[in-house]
N, C-alpha and C positions, 0 to 999 in steps of 0.2 A: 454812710450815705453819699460819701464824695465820689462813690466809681459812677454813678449817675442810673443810665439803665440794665447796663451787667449789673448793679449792685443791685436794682430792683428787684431783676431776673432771680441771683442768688440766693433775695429773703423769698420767694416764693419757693425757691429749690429747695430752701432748709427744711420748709414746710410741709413739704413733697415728702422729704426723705424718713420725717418725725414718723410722718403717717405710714409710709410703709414697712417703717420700724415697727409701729404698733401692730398691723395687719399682721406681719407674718410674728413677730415675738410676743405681740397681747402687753407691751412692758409698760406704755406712756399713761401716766396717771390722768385723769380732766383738770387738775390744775394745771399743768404743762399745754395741754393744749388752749385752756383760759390765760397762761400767762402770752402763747401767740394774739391771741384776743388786743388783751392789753397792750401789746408795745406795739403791735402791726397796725391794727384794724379802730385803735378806739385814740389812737395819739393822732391829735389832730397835723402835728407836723410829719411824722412819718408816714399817712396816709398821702397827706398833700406833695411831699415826694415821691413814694411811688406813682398817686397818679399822672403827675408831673412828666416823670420819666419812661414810665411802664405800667400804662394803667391795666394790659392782659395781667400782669403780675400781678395786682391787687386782685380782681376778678379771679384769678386762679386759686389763691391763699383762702379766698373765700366757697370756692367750689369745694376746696380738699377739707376744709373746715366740717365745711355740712355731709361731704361726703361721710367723716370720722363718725357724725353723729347718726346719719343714716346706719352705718355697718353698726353699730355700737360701739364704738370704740370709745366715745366721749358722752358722758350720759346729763351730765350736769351742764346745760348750757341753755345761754336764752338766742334760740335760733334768731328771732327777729334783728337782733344786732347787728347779725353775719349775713340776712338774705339780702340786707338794703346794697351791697357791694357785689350781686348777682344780678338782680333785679330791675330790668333801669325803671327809675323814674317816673309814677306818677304825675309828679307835680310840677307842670312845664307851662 
């Protein structure tokens, strides 16, 4: 997390790159893409850096997420988790 917003950029890339893996190979299990869940999207300190530095990037990680789960590619997930980082904000 030291490279700041290229570093943010890059966790969204990885993300990018998982899911196109799955698309054309079908390989990525839904705990793999629960474990992006986990360390991106639910760690309150690695959120608060990306949004920090690159909040498209968080937004993005969370578009490719739902998109996985749209195509099917990830079957086991609780959408709600992933929309609130799409979605802005209700409660203002």
């Amino acid at each position: 997390m030291r490279h700041g917003y290229k570093g943010a950029f890059e966790m969204a890339a990885t993300v990018d790159f998982l899911f196109a893996y799955d698309a054309t190979a079908k390989c990525v299990e839904d705990y793999m893409y629960q474990g992006i869940v986990d360390a991106y999207l639910l760690d309150p300190v690695v959120v608060e850096f990306i949004q920090q530095k690159n909040p498209y990037a968080l937004r993005d990680i969370a578009e490719k997420l739902l998109e996985a789960h749209k195509r099917n590619l990830w079957e086991d997930v609780n959408i709600g988790s992933i929309r609130s980082f799409v979605e802005p904000s209700t409660s203002s």
